[in-house]
N, C-alpha and C positions, 0 to 999 in steps of 0.2 A: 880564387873565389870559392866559399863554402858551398856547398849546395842547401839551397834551403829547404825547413824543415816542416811538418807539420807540427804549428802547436796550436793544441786546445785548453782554453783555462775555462775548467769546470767547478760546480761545485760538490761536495763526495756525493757518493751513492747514487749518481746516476751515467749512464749509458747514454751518451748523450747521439740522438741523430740525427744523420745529415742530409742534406740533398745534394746531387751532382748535377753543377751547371750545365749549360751548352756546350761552353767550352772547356771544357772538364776541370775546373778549379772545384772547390768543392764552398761552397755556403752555409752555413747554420740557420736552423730551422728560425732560432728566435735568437738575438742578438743580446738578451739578456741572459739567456742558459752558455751562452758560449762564443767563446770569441776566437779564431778561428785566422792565422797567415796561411799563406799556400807556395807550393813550391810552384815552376813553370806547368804548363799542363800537361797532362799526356795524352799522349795518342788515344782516341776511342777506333774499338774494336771495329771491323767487317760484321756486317748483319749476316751471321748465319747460311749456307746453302739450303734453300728451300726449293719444296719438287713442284710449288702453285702457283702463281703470278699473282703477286699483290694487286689488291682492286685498287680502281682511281683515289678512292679515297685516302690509300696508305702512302704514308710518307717512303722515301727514301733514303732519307739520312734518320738516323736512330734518335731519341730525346731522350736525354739524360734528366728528365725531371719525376726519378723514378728514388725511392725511399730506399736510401742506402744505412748501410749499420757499420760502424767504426768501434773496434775494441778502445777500453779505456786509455790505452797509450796512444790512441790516436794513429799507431802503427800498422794496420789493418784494415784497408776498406772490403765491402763486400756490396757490390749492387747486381743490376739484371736490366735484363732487354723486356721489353714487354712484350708476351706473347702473344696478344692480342691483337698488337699492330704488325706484324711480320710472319701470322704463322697461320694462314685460313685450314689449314689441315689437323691442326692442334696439336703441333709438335712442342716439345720444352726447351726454351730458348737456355744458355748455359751460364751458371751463375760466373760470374768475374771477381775474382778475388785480386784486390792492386794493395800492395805494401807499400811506405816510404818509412824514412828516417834513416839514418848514416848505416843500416846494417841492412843496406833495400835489394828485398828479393825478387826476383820476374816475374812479375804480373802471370795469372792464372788460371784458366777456366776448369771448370766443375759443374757436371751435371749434377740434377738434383730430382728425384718423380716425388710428386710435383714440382715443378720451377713456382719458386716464392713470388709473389704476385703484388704489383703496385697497390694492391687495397689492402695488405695486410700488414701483421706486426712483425717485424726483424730483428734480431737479436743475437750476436754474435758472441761466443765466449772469448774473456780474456786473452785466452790464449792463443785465440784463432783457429782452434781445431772444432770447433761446433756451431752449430747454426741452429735457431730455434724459432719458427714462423709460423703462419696461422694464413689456411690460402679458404677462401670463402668457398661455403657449402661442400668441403671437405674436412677442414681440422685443422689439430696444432699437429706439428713433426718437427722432430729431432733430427737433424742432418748432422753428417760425419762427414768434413771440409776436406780430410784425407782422402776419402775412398769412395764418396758421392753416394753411401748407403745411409737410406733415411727410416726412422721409425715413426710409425701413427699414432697419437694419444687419444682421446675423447676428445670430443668439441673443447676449444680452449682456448684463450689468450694469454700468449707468455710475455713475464715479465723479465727484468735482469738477470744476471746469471752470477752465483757467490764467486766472491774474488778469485779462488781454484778452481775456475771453470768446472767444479766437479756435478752440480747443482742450480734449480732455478726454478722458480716460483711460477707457476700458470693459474687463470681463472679457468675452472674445470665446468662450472657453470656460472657463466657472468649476469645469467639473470637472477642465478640465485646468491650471486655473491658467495660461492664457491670457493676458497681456493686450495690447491695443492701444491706438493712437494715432491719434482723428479730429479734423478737423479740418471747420468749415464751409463750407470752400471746396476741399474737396481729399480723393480716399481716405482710409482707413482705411489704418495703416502698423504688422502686426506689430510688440512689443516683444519679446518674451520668456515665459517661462517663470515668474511670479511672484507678488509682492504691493505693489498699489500705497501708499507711504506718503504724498505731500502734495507738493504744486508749491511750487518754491522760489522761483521769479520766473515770468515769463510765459515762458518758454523752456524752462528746466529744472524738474525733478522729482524725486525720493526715490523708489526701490523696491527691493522684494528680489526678488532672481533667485536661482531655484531653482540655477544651475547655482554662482554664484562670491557671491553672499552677496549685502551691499550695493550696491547701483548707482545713481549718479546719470545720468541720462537729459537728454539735450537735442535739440532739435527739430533733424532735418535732419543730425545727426552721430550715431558712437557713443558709446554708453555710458561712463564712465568707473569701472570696479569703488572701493568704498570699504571698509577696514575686510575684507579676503579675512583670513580664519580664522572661528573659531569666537566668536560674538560673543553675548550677554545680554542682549536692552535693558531697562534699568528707568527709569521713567518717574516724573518727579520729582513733588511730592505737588503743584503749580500745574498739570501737564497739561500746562507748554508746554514740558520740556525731558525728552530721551534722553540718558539715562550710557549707557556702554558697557563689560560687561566681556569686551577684547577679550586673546585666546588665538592668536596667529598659526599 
């Protein structure tokens, strides 16, 4: 008998994520974004040695109904323990990184300063080497899945990450509809004034800028406006396609 796999059927350009059950199968947030078999479950982790005695009110068994991020192959999960409920001393509980599919590696924890936090955004590169999250009244940071060394950005919320895990789009101020362009090897590179919609290839991008509408973005040049007028998107009933009724 094969071992079963994880499949996810998505539609392109997005990162789709999950949440992890009780009993550790995993679920899709919306039953429309993704459809989602599971293999048997796995064992969840030992909660952490801690030096304080949880109060009455904490549990002791761990809940898995904490905001996990899966690369696009579906071959990569990444979740965490809440530190909130297991840690009154304010330690950082370890993130868990768990693989499947036919080439499945051993499950593996990685610390992280800050440990990514059930209220924020999670977003794991392609490739499984980067993590990109947003932990309240501190920031966005770049986390390195290898070595558990993380960088600090400006207040921000990130979005997906380009196909070659090389890059990924953050709201640098989301009140002002901010956004920018980091890279893992290289600053952060104002865009604009917008909303980001989905990376086209590992270069280029989709988003709306406030000032002239559609714009397609590419790394290292400018912008190319698409669709300037007054434009409708309506979104076809499969989720993978934008009509457009455009009004110049």
């Amino acid at each position: 008998m094969k071992t079963p796999k994880w499949v996810l059927i998505v539609f392109s350009m997005l990162l789709i994520t999950l949440l992890i059950g009780a009993c550790g199968n995993v679920a899709p947030v919306s039953s429309v974004e993704v459809t989602v078999t599971t293999p048997p479950p796995f064992t969840a982790l030992p909660i952490p040695s801690v030096t304080t005695i949880p109060s009455a009110t904490d549990t002791a068994t761990p809940t898995f109904s904490l905001p996990i991020s899966s690369a696009p192959d579906g071959l990569l999960m990444a979740y965490i323990f809440d530190g909130n409920l297991y840690f009154q001393d304010g330690g950082n509980p370890p993130l868990q990184l768990t693989y499947s599919g036919e080439d499945r590696r051993p499950s593996v924890q990685i610390q992280l300063d800050p440990t990514p936090t059930m209220l924020g955004e999670i977003w794991v590169s392609p490739d499984g080497n980067w993590i990109t999250y947003f932990v309240h009244n501190q920031g966005l940071f770049l986390g390195n899945l290898q070595d558990g060394i993380t960088q600090a950005y400006q207040f921000g919320l990130p979005h997906e990450w380009s196909p070659d895990s090389m890059h990924f789009i953050y709201d640098s101020d989301p009140l002002e509809a901010d956004l920018s362009l980091a890279s893992v090897n290289a600053p952060p590179v104002f865009i604009g004034k917008g909303g980001f919609i989905g990376w086209l290839d590992a270069s280029r991008y989709l988003y709306i800028d406030n000032t002239y509408g559609y714009a397609i973005g590419e790394i290292g040049k400018e912008p190319i406006p698409i669709l300037i007028g007054s434009t409708q998107p309506f979104i076809q009933p499969d989720f993978g396609t934008l009509i457009f009724n455009f009004q110049p």
